[in-house]
C-alpha positions as CSV (number, residue, x, y, z in Angstrom):
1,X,104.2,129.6,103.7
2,X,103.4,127.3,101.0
3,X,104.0,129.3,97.4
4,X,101.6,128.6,94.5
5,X,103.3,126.7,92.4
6,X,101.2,124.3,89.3
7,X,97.5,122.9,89.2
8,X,96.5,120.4,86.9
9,X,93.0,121.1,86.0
10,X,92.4,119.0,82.6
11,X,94.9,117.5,79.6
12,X,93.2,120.7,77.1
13,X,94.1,123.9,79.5
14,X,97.7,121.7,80.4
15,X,98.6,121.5,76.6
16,X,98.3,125.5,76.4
17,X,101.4,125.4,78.7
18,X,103.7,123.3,77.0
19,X,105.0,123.8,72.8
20,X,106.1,121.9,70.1
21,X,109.5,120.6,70.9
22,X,112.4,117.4,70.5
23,X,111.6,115.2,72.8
24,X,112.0,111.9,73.7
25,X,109.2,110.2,72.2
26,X,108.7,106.9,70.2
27,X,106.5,105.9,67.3
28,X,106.2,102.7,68.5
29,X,103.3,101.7,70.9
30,X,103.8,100.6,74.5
31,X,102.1,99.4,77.3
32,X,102.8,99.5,80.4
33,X,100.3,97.4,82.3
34,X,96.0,96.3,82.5
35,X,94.0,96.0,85.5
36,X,93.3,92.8,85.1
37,X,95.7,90.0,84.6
38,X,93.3,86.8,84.0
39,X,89.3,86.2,83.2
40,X,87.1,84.9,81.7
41,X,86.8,85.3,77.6
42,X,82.6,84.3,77.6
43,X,79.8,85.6,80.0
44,X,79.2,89.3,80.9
45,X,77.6,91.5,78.8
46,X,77.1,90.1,75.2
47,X,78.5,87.0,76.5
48,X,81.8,88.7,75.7
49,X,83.7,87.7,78.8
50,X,85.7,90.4,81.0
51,X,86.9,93.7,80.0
52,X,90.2,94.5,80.1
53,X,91.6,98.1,80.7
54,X,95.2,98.5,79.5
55,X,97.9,101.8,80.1
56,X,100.7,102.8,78.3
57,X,101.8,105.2,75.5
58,X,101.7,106.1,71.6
59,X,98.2,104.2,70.9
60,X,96.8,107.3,69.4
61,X,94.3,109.4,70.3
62,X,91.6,107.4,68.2
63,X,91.2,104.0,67.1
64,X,91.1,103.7,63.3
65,X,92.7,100.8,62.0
66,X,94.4,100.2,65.4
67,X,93.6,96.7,67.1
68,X,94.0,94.9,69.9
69,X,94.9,91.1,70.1
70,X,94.8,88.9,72.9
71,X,97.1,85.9,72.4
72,X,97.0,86.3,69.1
73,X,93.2,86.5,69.1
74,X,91.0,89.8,68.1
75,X,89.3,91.2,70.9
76,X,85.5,91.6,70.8
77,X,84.4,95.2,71.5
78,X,86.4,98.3,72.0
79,X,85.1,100.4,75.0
80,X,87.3,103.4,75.3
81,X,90.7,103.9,72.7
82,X,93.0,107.1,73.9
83,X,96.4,107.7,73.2
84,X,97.7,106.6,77.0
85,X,94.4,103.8,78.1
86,X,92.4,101.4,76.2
87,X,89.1,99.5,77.6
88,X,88.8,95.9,75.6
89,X,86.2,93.4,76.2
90,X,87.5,89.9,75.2
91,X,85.4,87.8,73.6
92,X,86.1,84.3,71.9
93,X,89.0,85.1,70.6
94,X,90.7,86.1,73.2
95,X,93.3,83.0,74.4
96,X,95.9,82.8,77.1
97,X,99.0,84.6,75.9
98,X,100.1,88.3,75.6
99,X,97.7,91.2,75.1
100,X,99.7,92.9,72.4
101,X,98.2,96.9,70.7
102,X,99.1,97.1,67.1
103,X,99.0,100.9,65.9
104,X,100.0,101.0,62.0
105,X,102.4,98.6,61.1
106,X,104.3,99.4,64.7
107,X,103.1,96.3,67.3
108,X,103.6,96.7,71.3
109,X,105.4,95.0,73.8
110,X,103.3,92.1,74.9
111,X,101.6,92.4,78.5
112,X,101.1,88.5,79.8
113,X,97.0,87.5,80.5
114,X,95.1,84.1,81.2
115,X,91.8,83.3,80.0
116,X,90.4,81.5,82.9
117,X,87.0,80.4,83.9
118,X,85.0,82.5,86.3
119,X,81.9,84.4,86.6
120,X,81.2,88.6,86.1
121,X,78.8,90.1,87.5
122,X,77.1,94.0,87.5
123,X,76.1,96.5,90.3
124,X,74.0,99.6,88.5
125,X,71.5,102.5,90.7
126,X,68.8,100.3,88.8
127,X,69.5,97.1,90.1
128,X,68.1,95.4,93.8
129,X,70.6,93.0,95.6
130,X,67.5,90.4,95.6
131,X,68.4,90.3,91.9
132,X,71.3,87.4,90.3
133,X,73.3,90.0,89.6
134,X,73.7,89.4,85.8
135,X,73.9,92.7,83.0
136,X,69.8,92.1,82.7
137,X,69.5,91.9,86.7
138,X,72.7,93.3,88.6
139,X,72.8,93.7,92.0
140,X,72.0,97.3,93.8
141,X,75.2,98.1,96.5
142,X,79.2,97.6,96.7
143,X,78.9,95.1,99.7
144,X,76.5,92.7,97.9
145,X,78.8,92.4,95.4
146,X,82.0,92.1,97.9
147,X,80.7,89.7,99.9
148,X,79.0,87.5,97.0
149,X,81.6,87.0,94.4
150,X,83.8,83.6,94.8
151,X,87.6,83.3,93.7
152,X,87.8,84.3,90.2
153,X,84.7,86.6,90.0
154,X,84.4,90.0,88.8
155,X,82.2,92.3,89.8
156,X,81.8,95.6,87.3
157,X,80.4,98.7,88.8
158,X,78.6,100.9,86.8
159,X,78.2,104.5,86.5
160,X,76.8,106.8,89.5
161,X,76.9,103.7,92.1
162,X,77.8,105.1,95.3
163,X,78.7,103.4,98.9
164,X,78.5,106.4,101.2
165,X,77.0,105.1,104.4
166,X,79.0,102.3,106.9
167,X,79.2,99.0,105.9
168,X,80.9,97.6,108.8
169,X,84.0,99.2,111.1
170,X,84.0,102.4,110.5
171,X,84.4,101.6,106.9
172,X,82.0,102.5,104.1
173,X,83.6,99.2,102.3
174,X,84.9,96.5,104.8
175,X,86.6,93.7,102.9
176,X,85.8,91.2,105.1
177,X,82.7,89.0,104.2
178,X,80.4,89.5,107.8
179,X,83.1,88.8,110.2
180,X,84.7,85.7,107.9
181,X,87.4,85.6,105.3
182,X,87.1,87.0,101.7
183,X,89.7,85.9,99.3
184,X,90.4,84.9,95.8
185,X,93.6,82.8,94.8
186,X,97.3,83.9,93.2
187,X,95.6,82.8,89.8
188,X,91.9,83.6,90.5
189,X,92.1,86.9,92.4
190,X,88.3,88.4,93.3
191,X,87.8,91.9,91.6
192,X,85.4,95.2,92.0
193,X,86.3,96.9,88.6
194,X,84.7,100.1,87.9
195,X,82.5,99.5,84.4
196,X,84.2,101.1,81.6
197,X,84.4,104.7,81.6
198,X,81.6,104.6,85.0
199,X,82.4,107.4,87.9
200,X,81.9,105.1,91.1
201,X,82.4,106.9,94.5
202,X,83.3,105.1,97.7
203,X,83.0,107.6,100.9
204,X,82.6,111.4,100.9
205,X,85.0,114.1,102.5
206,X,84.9,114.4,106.6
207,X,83.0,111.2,106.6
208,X,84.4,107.7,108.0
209,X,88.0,107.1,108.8
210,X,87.8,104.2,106.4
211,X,86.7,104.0,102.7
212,X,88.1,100.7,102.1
213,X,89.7,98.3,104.6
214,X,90.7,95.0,105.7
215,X,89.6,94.9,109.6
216,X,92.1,93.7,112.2
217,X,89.9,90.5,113.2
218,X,92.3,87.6,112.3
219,X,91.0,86.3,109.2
220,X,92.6,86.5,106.0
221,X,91.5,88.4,103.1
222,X,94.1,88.2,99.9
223,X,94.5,88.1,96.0
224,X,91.9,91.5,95.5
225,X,91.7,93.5,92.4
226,X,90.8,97.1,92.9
227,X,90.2,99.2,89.9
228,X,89.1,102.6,88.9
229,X,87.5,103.4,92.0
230,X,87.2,107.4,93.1
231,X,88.0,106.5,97.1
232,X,87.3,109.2,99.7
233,X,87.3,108.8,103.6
234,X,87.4,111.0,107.0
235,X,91.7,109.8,107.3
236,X,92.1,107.1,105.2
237,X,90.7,106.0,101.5
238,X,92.2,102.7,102.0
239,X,93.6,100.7,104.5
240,X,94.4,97.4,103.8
241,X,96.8,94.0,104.3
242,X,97.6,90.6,102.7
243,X,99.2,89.2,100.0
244,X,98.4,89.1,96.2
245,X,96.5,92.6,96.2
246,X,96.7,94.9,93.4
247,X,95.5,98.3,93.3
248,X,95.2,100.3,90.2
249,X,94.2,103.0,88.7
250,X,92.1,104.7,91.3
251,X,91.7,108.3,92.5
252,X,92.0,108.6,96.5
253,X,91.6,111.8,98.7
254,X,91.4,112.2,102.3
255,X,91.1,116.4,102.9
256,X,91.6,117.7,106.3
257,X,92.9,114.2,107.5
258,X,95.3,113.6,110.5
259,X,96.7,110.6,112.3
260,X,100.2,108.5,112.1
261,X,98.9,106.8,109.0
262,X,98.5,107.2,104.9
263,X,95.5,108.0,103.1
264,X,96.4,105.1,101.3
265,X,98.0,102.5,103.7
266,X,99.5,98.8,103.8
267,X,100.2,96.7,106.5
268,X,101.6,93.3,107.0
269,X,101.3,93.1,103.0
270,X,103.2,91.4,100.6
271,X,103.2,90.8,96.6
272,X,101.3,93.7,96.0
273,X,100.9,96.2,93.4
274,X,100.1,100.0,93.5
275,X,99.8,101.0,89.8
276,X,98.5,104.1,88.1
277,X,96.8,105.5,91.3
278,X,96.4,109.3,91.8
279,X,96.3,110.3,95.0
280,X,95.6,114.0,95.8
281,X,94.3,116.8,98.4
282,X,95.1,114.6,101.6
283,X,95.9,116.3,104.9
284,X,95.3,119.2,106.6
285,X,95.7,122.7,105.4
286,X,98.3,123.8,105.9
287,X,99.8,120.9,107.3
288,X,99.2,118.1,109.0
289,X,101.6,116.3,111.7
290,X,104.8,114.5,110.2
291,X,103.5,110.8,110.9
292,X,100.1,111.3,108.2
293,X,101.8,110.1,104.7
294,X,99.7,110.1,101.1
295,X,101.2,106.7,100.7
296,X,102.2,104.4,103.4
297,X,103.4,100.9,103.2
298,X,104.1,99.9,107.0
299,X,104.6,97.3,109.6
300,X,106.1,93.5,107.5
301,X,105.1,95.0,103.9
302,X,107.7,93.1,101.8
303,X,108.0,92.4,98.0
304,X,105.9,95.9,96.6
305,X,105.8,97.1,93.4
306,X,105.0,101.3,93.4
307,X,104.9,102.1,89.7
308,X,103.5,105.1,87.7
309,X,101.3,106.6,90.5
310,X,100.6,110.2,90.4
311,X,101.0,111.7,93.9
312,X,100.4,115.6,94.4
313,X,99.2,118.1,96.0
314,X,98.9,116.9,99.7
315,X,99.3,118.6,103.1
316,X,100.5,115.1,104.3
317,X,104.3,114.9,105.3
318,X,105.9,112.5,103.3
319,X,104.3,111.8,99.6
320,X,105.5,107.7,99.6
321,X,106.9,106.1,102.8
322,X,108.1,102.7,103.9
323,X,108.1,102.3,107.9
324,X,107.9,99.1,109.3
325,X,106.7,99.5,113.5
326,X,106.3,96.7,116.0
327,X,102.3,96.3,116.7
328,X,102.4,95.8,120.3
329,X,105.7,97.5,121.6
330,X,106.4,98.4,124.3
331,X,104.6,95.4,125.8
332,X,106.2,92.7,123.8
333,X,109.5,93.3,124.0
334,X,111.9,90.7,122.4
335,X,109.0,88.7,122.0
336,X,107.2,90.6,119.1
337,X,107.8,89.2,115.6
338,X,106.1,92.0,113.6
339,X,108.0,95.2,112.9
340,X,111.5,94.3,110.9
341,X,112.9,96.1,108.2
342,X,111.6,95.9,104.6
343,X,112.7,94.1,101.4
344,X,112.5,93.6,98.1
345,X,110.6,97.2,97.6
346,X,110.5,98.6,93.6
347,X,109.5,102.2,92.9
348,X,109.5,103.4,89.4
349,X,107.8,105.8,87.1
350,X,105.9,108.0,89.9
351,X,105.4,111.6,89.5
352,X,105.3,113.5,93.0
353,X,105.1,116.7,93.7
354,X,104.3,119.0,96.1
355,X,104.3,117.6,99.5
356,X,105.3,119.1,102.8
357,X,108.6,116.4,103.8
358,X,110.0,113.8,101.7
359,X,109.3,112.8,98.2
360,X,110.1,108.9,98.7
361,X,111.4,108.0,102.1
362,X,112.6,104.3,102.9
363,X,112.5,105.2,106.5
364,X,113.0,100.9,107.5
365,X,114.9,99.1,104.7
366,X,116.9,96.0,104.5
367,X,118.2,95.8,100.6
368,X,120.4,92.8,101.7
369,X,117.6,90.8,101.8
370,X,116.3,92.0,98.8
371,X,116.3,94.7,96.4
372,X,115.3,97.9,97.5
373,X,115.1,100.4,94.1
374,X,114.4,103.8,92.7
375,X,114.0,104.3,89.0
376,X,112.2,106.4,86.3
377,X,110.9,109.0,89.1
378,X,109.9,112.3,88.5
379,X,110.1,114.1,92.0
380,X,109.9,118.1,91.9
381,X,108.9,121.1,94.3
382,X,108.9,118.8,98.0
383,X,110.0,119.5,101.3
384,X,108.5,122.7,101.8
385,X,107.2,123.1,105.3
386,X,107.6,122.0,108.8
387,X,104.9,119.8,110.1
388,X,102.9,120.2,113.1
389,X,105.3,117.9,115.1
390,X,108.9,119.0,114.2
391,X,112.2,116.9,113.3
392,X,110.6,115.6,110.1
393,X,113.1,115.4,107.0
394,X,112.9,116.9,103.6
395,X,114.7,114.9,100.7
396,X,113.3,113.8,97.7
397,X,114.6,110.4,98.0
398,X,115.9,109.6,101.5
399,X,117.4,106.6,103.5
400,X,116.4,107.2,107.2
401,X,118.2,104.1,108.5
402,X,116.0,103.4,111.1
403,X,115.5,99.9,112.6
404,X,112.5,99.6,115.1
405,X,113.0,95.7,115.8
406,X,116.0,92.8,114.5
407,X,119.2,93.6,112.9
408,X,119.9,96.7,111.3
409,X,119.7,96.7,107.2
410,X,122.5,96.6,105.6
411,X,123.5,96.3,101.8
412,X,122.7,99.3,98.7
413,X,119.7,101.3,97.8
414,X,119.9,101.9,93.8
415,X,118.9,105.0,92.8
416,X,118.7,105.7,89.7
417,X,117.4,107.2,86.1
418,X,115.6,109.7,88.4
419,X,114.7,113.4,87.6
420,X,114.5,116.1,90.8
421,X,114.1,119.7,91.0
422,X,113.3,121.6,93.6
423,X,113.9,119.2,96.8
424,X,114.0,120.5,100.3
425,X,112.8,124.5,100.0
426,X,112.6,124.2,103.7
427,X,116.3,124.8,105.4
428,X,114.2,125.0,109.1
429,X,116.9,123.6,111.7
430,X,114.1,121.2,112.4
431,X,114.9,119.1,109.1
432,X,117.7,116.9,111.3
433,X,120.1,116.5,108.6
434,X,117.9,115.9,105.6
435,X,117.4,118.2,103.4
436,X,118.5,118.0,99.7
437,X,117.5,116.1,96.8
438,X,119.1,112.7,98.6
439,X,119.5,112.0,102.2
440,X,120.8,109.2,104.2
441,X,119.6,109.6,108.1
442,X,122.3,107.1,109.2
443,X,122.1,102.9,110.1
444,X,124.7,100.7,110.2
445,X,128.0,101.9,107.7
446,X,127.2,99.0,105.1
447,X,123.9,101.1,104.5
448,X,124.7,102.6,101.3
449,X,122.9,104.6,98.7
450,X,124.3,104.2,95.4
451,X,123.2,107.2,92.9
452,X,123.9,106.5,89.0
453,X,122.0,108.4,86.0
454,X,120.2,110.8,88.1
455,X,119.6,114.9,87.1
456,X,119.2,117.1,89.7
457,X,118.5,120.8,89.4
458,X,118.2,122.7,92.8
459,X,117.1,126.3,93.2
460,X,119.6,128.7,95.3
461,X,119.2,128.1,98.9
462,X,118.6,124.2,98.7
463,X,121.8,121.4,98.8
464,X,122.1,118.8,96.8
465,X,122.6,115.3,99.3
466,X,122.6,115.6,103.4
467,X,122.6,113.3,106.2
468,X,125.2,110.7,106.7
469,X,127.4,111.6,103.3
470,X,129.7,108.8,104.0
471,X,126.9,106.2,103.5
472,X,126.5,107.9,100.0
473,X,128.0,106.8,96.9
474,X,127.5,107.5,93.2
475,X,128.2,108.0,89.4
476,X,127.2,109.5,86.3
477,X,124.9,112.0,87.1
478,X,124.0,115.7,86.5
479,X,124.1,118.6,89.4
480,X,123.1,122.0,88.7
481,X,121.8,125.0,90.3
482,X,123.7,125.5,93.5
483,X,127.3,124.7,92.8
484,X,129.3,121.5,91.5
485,X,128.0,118.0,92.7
486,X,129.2,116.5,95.5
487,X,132.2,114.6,96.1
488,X,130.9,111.4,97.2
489,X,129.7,110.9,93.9
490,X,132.1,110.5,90.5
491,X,132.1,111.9,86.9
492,X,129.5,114.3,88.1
493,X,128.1,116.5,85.1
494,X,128.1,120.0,86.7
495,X,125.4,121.7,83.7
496,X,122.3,122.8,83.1
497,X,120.2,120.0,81.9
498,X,117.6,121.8,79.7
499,X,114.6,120.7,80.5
500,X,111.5,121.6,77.8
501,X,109.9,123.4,80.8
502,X,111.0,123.2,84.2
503,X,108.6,126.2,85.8
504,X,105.6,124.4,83.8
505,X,106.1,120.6,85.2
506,X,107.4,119.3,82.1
507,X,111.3,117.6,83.1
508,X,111.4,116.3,79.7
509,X,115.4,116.7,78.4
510,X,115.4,119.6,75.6
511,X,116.7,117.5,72.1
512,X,120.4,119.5,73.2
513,X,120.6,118.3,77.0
514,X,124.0,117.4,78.0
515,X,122.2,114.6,79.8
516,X,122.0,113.1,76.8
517,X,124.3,109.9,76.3
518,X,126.1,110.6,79.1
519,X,124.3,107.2,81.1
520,X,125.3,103.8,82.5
521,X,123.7,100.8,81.5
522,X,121.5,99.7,84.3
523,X,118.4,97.3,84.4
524,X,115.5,97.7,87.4
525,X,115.7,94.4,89.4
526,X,111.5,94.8,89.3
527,X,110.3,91.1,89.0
528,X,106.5,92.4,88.8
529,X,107.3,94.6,85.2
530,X,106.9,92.2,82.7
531,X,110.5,92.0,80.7
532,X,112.5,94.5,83.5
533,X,115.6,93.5,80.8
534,X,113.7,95.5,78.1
535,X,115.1,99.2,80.0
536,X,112.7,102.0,79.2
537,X,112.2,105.1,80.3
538,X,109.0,106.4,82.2
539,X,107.5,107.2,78.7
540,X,107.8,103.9,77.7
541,X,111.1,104.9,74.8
542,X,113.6,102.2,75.1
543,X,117.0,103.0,76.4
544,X,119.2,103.6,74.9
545,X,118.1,105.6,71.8
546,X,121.8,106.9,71.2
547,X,125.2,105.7,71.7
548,X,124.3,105.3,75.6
549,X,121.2,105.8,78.2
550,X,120.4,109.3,78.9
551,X,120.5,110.6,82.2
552,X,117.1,111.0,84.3
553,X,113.7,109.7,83.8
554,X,113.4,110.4,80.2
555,X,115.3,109.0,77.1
556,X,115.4,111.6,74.3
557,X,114.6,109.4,71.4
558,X,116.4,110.2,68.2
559,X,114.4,112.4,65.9
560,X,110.4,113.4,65.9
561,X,108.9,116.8,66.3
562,X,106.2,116.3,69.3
563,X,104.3,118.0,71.5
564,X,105.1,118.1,75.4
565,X,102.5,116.7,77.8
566,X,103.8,116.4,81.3
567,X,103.9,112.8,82.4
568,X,101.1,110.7,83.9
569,X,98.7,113.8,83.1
570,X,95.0,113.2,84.7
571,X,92.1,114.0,82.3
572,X,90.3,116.0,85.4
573,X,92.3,116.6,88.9
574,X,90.2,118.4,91.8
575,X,92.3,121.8,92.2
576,X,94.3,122.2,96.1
577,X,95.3,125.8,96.3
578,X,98.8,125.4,97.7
């Protein structure tokens, strides 16, 4: 059975948890990325152009004297200021260049933006869809606005606006635009943006299969911007495919959901995003079969970018999976181009926990045609159960080596600057090799994964790396709990790596971890993070803050007396007894 193990309920009854400790924290203000990556600077409400919601660290937890600038330009209004997201409306000032937060004297990293023409539009409970759609007369429902905005458009959603009957194919949001295509441009991508600080629901619980999709009816549909939507469906909150899309900052659920798919699936996709989501209470309780995943990027999805997601609490199988399937075997034979092994995949800066298989399992992979990486992840308590459908596997990280059409994958999965605990409860003879913190499943020899700067801390019963340990490879990182580290990796640091509160979430390093300066020097590959050569750690610290980077996820920064919050911490998460 499934143990109770933490619930996030709010940021207040969280803080209770967690004292006043050394940890690694900077002064300096970061961000990490905005919704919205070009817009207008005029129009809207006020004539004040788009607004612009923007994540990251150490802004404080109110304004003051702390600004915003746009290309160098002051923003117009200030809609929401917290010490990890900003809401900005532009304004005049606003010009193409870097959106840059200056708190004090200390100024951010800049994030890139384009003032662009294009129009904005509003959806409100008040408004009729007969209306223009302006702030003084917005439309009334989701689909007008879908299907009405042209490349470049954004459409703001205000509070209480709900889309809870069918639009079109089984969907309570189908993307296309009445049977035709529906897509912005690489630089003018179409957007439904919740308004700022608005609770906007698409679907309800045991409802549709589909909150939001992009049906399978040969026209094309690219270049969306999703944002800050709550996303609930019957199986799955999203299922969508094309290039250009970028999802962020949404809440998805699918309870009592089963099928072999994700709540939140991709297919056929490519240069897409998946930032800042929280995904939560998906599957069936206690467990639903081992093909229903939280987070699914399937069948041809090439160049993705998973960054800083929050992913917990599900009775799915595996929390994050890549698994690229032929769509018409067995008919097609050697004649079906769809199904080959995934590329150029970047995941970074997720916390997961609590899942029934794998933490992050690259199930179809082909890094020799493109990076396939694994950085700045917190992954704890995973693995725990067998689903309905035994001979699943149970690693936090894992390399299935699967190939269901063309050559087998071949090259090195980098894994690294990650923090594990707790991988793999489940020792059930149905876990096929893979349990552990790391797993390889097996795949041509040359399939390697290559572990640097990772801290592991297992509990007694669990392993440490499974599978295939030939096709594992490593260096620099910390083992503890169940014995000395294994021998396919070198200069393995065999201590306990004091974390500020392992039972309570928190895998912060403790200000005297021997994880501290005991790192390589290794930059992410990520071409969708602006300035990957500017290493930080999922807090946003630089790296190194000592003599050399720290091990795991987080860089201890030198000095500073802070309070713990655990990473990526919701302001109000649904509780899943577990």
């Amino acid at each position: 059975m499934r143990t109770k193990f933490i619930k996030f309920l709010s940021i207040a009854s969280i803080m209770v948890v967690f004292s006043t400790v050394m940890l690694a924290q900077t002064a300096t203000p970061h961000l990490f990325y905005s919704d919205l990556e070009s817009g207008p600077n005029t129009g809207g409400q006020n004539n004040n152009g788009a607004f612009v919601t923007l994540w990251g660290k150490g802004f404080g937890s109110t304004q003051g004297t702390s600004s915003v600038t746009v290309g160098g330009g002051s923003v117009a209004a200030y809609e929401l200021w917290s010490d990890g997201k900003i809401i900005v409306q532009l304004g005049a000032g606003a010009v193409t260049g870097n959106i840059v937060v200056k708190v004090g004297s200390a100024a951010s990293n800049g994030v890139p933006f384009t003032v662009r023409a294009g129009n904005i539009f509003f959806v409100s409970t008040s408004g009729n869809d007969a209306n223009a759609g302006t702030f003084a007369a917005p439309w009334r429902t989701i689909p007008k606005a879908k299907n009405t905005i042209a490349a470049g458009d954004i459409a703001y959603i205000e509070n209480g606006v709900t889309q809870t009957t069918e639009e079109n194919f089984t969907a309570y949001l189908s993307m296309d635009n009445n049977g035709s295509g529906n897509s912005g441009t690489a630089s003018a991508p179409k957007a439904l943006v919740a308004y700022p600080n608005a609770t906007v629901t698409v679907g309800q619980a045991g409802g549709l299969h589909y909150g939001i999709r992009t049906p399978n009816i040969g026209v094309n549909i690219d270049y969306w911007v999703i944002s800050q939507l709550h996303i609930i469906a019957g199986t799955q909150a999203m299922d969508i495919g094309g290039a250009g899309w970028k999802i962020v900052g949404n809440e998805m659920q699918c309870p009592n959901a089963d099928d072999q798919v994700g709540c939140f699936q991709m297919s056929g996709a490519n240069q897409a995003k998946f930032w800042g989501n929280e995904v939560h209470n998906a599957g069936i309780n206690p467990t639903s079969s081992k093909y229903y995943h939280a987070v699914y990027f399937s069948t041809d999805s090439n160049h993705i970018d998973v960054g800083w997601n929050h992913i917990h609490d599900n009775f799915t199988c595996r929390a994050l999976q890549f698994h690229s399937s032929p769509l018409c075997s067995p008919t097609c034979g050697s004649g079906d181009t769809t199904g080959f092994d995934q590329y150029d995949l970047h995941v970074h800066d997720n916390l997961i926990h609590g899942d029934n298989c794998n933490g992050i399992n690259f199930a179809t992979v082909d890094p020799s045609k493109g990076t396939v990486e694994a950085y700045n992840n917190v992954i704890y308590h995973v693995g725990l159960m067998d689903p309905l459908q035994l001979g699943a596997s149970f690693s936090c990280i894992y390399v299935a080596g699967i190939t269901n059409n063309g050559t087998p994958g071949t090259g090195t999965v980098q894994v690294f600057n990650n923090t594990l605990s707790d991988c793999a409860a489940n020792n059930s003879s149905n876990a096929s090799g893979s349990r552990g913190a790391f797993g390889v499943g097996g795949g041509p020899s040359t399939l390697l994964m290559n572990l640097r700067n990772n801290v592991v801390q297992q509990n007694a019963g669990e392993i440490y790396i499974d599978g295939s340990l030939s096709q594992i490879k490593g260096d620099h990182n910390l083992w503890y709990g169940v014995g000395t580290g294994p021998t396919q990796t070198t200069n393995n640091l065999n201590v306990d790596p004091l974390f500020v509160n392992r039972s309570g979430g928190d895998l912060h390093l403790n200000s005297t971890s021997p994880a501290k300066d005991a790192g390589l020097t290794i930059a992410p590959a990520d071409s969708f993070v602006p300035n990957p050569s500017q290493v930080r750690d999922k807090d946003g610290t630089p790296r190194p803050q000592g003599t050399a980077f720290d091990l795991g996820a987080y860089e201890l920064a030198v000095g500073g007396t802070t309070t713990s919050t655990p990473p990526n911490a919701p302001g109000s998460v649904s509780v899943v007894v577990h």
